[in-house]
C-alpha positions as CSV (number, residue, x, y, z in Angstrom):
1,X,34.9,5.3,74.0
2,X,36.2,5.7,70.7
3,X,39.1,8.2,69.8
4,X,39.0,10.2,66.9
5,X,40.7,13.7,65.6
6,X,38.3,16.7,66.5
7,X,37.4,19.4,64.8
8,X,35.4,22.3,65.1
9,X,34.4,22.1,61.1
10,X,32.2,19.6,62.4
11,X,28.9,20.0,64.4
12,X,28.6,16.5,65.3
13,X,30.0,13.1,64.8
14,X,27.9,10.6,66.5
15,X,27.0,6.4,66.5
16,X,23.9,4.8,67.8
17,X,22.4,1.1,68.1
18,X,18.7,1.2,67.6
19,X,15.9,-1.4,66.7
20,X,12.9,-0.9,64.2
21,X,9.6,-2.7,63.5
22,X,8.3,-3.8,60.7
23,X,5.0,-1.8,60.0
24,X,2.9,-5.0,59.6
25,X,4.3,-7.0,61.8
26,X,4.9,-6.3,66.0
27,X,7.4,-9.4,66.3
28,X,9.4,-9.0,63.2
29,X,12.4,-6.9,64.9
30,X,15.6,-5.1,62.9
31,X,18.8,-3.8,64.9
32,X,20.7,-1.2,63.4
33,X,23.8,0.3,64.2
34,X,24.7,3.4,62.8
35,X,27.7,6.0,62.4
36,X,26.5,9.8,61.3
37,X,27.8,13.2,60.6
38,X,27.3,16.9,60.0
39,X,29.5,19.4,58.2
40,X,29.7,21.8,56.3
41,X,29.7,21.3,52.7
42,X,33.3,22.1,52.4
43,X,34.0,20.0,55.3
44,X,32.5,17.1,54.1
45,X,35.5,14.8,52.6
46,X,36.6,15.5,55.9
47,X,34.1,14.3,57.7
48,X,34.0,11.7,55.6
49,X,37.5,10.6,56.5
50,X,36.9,10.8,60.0
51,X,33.8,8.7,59.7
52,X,36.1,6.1,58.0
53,X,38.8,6.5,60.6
54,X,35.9,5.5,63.5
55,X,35.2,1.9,60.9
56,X,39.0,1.5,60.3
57,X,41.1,2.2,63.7
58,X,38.8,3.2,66.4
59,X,41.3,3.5,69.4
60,X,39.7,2.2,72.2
61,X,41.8,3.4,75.7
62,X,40.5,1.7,79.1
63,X,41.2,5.4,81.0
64,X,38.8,6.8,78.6
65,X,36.1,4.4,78.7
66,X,36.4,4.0,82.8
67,X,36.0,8.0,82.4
68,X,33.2,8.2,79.9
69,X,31.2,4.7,81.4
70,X,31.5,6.8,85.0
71,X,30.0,10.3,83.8
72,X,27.1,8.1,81.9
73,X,26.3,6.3,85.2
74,X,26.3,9.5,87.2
75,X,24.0,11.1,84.1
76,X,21.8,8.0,84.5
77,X,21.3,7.8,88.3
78,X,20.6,11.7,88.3
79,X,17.8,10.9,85.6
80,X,15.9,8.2,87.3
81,X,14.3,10.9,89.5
82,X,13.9,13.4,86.8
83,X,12.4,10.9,84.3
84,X,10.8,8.9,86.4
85,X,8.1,8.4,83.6
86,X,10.0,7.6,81.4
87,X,11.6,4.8,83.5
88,X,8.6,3.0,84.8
89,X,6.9,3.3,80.8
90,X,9.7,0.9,79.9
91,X,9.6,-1.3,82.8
92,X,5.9,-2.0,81.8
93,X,6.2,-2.0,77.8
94,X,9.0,-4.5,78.0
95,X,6.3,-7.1,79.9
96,X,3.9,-6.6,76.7
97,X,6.2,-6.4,73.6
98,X,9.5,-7.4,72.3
99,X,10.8,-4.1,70.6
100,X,9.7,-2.7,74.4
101,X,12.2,-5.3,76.0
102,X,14.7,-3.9,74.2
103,X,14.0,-0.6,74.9
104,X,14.3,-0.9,77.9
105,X,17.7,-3.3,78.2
106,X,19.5,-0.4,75.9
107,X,17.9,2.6,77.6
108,X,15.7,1.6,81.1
109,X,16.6,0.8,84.3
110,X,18.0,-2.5,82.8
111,X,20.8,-0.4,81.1
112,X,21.8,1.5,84.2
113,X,21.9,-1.8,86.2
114,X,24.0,-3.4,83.6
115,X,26.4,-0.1,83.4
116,X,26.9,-0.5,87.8
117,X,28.4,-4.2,86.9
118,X,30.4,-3.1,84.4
119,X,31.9,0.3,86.5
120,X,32.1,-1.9,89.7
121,X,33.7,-4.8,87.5
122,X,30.9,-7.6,88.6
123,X,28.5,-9.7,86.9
124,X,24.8,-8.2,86.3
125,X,22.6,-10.2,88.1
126,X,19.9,-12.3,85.8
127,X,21.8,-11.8,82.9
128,X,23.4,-14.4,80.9
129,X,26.3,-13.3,79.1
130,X,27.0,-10.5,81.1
131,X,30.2,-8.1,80.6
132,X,32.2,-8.7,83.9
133,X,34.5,-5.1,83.6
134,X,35.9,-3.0,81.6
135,X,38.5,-5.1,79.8
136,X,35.7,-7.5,78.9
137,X,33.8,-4.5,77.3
138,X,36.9,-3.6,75.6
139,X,37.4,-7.4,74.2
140,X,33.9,-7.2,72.9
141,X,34.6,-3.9,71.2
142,X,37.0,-5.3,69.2
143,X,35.4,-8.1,68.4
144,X,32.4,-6.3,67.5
145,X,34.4,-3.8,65.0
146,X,35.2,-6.7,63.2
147,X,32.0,-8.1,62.8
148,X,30.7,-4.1,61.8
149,X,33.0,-4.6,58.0
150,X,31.7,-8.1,57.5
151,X,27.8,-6.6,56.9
152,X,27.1,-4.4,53.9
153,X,26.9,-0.7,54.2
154,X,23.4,1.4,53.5
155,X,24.5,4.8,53.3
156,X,22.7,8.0,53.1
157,X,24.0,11.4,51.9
158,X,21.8,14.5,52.8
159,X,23.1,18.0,50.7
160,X,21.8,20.5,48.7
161,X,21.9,19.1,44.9
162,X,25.5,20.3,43.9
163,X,27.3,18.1,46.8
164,X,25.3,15.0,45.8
165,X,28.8,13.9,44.2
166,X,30.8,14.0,47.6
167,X,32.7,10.4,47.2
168,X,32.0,8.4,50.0
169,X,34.1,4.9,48.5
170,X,36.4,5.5,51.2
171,X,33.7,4.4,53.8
172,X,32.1,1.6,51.4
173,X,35.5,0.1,50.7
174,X,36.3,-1.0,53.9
175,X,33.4,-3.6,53.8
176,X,34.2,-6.8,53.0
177,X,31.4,-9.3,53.4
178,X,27.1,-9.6,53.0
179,X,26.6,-10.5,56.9
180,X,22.7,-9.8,57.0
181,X,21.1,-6.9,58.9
182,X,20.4,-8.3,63.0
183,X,17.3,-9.4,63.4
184,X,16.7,-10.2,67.1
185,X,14.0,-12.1,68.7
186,X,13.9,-11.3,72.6
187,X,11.9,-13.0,74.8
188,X,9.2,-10.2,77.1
189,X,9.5,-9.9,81.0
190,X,7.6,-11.6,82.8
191,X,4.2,-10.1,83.3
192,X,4.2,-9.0,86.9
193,X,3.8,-5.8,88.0
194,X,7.1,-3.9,88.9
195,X,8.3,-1.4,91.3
196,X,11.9,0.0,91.6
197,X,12.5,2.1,94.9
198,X,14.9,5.0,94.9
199,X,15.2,8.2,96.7
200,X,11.8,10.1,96.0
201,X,9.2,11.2,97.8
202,X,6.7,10.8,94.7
203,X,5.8,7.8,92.1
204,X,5.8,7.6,88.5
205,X,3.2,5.1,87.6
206,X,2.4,3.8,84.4
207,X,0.1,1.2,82.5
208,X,1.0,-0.6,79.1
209,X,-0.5,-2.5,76.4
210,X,0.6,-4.0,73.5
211,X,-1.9,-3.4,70.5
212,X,-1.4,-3.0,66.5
213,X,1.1,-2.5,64.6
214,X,1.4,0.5,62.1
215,X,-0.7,-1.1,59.2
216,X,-3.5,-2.2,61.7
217,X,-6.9,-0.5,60.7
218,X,-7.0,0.4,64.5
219,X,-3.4,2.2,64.7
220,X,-4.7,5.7,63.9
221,X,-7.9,5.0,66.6
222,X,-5.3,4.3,69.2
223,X,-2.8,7.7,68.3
224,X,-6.3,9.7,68.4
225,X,-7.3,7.9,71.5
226,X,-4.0,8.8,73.1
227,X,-4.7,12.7,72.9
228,X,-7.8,12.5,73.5
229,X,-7.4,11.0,77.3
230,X,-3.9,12.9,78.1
231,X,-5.5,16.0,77.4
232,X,-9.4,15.7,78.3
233,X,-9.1,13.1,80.8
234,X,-5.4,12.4,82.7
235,X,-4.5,15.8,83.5
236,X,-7.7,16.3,85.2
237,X,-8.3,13.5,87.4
238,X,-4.1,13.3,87.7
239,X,-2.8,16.7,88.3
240,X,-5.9,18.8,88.9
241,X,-7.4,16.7,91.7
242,X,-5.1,13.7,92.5
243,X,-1.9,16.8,92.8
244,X,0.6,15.0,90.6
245,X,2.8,17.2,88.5
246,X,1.5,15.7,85.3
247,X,-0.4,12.9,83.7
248,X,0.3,11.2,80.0
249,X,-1.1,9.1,77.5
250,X,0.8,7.8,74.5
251,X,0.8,5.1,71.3
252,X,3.9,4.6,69.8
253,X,2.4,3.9,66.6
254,X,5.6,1.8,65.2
255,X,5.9,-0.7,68.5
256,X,1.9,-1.0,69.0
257,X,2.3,0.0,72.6
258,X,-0.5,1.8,74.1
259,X,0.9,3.8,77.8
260,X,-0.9,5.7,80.5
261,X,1.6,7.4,83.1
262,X,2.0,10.0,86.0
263,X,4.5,12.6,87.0
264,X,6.0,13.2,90.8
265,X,2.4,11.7,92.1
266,X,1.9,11.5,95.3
267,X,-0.5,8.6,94.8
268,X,-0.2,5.6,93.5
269,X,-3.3,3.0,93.9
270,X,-5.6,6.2,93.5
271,X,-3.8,6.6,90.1
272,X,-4.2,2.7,89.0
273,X,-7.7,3.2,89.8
274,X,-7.4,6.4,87.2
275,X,-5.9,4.4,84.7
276,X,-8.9,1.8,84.9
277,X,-12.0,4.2,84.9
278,X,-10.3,5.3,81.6
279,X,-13.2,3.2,79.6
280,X,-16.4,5.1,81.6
281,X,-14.8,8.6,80.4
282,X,-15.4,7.9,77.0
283,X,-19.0,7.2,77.7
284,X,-19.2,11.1,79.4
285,X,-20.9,13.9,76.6
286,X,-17.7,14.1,73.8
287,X,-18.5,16.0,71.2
288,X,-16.6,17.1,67.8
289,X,-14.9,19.6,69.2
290,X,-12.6,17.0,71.3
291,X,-12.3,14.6,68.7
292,X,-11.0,17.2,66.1
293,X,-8.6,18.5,68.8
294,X,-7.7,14.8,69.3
295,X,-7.1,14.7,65.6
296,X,-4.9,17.5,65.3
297,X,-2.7,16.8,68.0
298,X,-2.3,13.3,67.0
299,X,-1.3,14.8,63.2
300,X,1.6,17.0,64.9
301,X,3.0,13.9,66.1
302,X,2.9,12.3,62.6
303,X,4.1,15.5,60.9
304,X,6.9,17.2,63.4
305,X,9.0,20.1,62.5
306,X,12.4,19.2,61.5
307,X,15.5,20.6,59.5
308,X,16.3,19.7,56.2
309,X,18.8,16.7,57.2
310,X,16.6,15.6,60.0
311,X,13.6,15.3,57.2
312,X,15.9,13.4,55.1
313,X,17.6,11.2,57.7
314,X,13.7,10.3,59.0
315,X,13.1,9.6,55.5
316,X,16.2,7.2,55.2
317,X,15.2,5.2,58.1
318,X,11.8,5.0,57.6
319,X,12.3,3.6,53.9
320,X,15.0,1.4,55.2
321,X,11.8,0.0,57.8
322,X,9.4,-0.3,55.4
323,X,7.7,3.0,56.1
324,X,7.1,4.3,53.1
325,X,5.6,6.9,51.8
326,X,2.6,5.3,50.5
327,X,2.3,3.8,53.9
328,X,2.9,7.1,56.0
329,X,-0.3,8.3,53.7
330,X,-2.4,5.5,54.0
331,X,-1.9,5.7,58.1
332,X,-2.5,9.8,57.6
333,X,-5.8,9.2,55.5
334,X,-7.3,6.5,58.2
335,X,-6.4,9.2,61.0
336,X,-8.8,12.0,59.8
337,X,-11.9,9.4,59.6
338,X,-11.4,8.9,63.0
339,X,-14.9,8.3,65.4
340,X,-15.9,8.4,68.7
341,X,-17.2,5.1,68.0
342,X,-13.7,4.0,67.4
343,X,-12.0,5.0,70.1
344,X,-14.8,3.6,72.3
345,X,-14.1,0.1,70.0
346,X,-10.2,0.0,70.2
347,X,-10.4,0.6,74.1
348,X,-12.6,-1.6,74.6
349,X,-10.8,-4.2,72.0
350,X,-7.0,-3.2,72.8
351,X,-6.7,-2.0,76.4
352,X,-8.7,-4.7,78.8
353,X,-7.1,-5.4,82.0
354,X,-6.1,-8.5,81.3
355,X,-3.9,-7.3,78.3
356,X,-2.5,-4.6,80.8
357,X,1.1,-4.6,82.3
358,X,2.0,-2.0,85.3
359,X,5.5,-0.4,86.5
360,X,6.4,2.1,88.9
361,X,9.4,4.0,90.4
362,X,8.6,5.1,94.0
363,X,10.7,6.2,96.9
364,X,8.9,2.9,99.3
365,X,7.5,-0.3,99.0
366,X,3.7,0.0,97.3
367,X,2.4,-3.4,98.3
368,X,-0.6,-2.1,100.5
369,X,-4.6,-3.3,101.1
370,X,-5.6,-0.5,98.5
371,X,-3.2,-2.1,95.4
372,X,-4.7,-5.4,96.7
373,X,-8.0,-4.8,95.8
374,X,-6.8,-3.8,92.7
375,X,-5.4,-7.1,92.2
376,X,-2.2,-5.7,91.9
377,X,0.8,-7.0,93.7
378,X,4.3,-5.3,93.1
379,X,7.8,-7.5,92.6
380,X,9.6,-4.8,94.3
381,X,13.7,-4.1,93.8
382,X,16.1,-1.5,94.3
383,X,17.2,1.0,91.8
């Protein structure tokens, strides 16, 4: 969408919009939009110059972006049946929590709906404000490079200690005002189960609750709690006996939303029913073996492997949010006194029914007697 000179010096040039939490607060959003780089350290007042080049005189072409908007609908569509998961998760976390709803406008099944209108030149149904068409998109992109210079720049510079020095004024200069950092406020779907049909002979199901956020004494219950039921208790009753290719539980610790999903399942009311019984496995014989497993596997996904500039970019952000590392530590030191008692509390505190929000993507219409009985009744639309 935005020309620029190549060059193989660089291994990537990229830009991404993305919204943050604040670690004590669920509702207190922060949108972001942000331009990186990697080069080598020789190549770095290059890339520098071609970062500035993207802020200063970003050539924006309608052939291009017709091109570019058409390969990322075809790359969407394909994914809706690969990451089916991944689809339905968002349809239910944006019913339950406002960084969810945004999720899934910039990446769900809202954002592939919106990118049709805007390929097929139409308004997006249900959507105020909607871009009509390309040369709509392209007005807005020029509007919206000028409001990018009017904010002021946080930069970050990841090198070994020599090229701290690299002199990045080209990039700070062009920034003229003290606009303050977005800080959106978007409203949650409603909360009625979903169901988007498209061409699959299987479901991806999936529950979601909003919870805690990251400061919450019961965060680090919920992460444990999360590993402890995708590993000792979904993939079980979901693939083993109920023949679905996989079954998941996950907390993302920063939005406070709690998810339970299924993978090219051939059920779907069995599954709900799945989801629900949750609560009467963690009364079955658990000992310490499963917690400490639970423990561990929820400290891999607090302390990933990464490269050098990935650490340091994480770091960046995470500062910039409010994580910091007296935070991080404090979260870390609450995990490992994690209890069976606990999880049994959070669950039974956190992830009622009544606090629960349900999505699906299927390949029919689920409204049947068995969903009925679970009280559930899908608001079904096409993909």
């Amino acid at each position: 969408m935005i020309a620029a000179p190549s060059s193989a010096a660089f291994a990537t040039r990229r830009g991404s919009v993305s919204s943050g939490v604040r670690p004590d607060d669920l509702n207190a959003l922060r949108l972001s939009l942000s331009f990186s780089g990697k080069a080598l350290a020789r190549n770095a007042p290059a890339l520098t110059e071609v970062i500035r080049d993207l802020l200063a005189a970003p050539e924006f072409t309608r052939d291009r972006l017709e091109q570019l908007l058409r390969q990322r609908l075809a790359g969407l569509k394909a994914s809706v049946v690969q990451s089916g998961n991944a689809y339905a998760e968002r349809l239910a976390g944006a019913q339950v929590s406002p960084a969810g709803a945004l999720g899934e406008r910039f990446g769900g099944l809202s954002a592939l709906n919106t990118l049709k209108g805007i390929v097929e030149g139409r308004a997006v149904e249900g959507q105020s404000g909607g871009i009509s068409g390309l040369d709509d998109l392209l007005d807005r992109f020029g509007r919206i490079r000028d409001l990018i210079l009017t904010g002021t720049p946080v930069l970050a510079l990841t090198a070994t200690e020599p090229d701290l020095t690299l002199d990045l004024s080209g990039v700070t200069s062009l920034f003229t005002g003290s606009a303050p950092v977005g800080r959106p406020a978007p409203a949650t779907a409603p909360r009625t189960p979903q169901a988007r049909t498209t061409d699959s002979p299987v479901a991806f199901n999936a529950v979601a609750f909003q919870t805690v956020p990251y400061t919450h004494p019961d965060s680090p219950a919920l992460l444990v709690l999360s590993r402890l039921l995708r590993s000792n208790y979904l993939l079980k009753e979901i693939r083993e006996k109920g023949g679905a290719y996989g079954g998941a539980a996950s907390f993302d610790t920063r939005e406070g939303v709690f998810a339970m999903s299924s993978y090219r399942d051939p059920n779907i009311a069995r599954t709900y029913r799945v989801f629900r019984d949750a609560r009467a496995f963690l009364d079955t014989p658990l000992g310490q073996r499963e917690l400490t497993e639970a423990i561990l596997g929820a400290s891999k996904v607090l302390d990933p492997l990464t490269s050098p500039d990935t650490a340091g970019r994480m770091r960046f952000y995470s500062d910039q949010a409010g994580y910091t590392p007296d935070v991080q530590e404090a979260f870390k030191t609450r995990l490992l006194a994690v209890t069976l008692d606990d999880l049994r509390r959070v669950m039974d505190t956190w992830l009622t029914p009544d606090r629960a929000a349900y999505a699906v993507v299927t390949g029919r219409d689920p409204n049947d007697d068995t969903l009925k009985e679970l009280g559930l009744t899908f608001d079904v639309q096409g993909v």
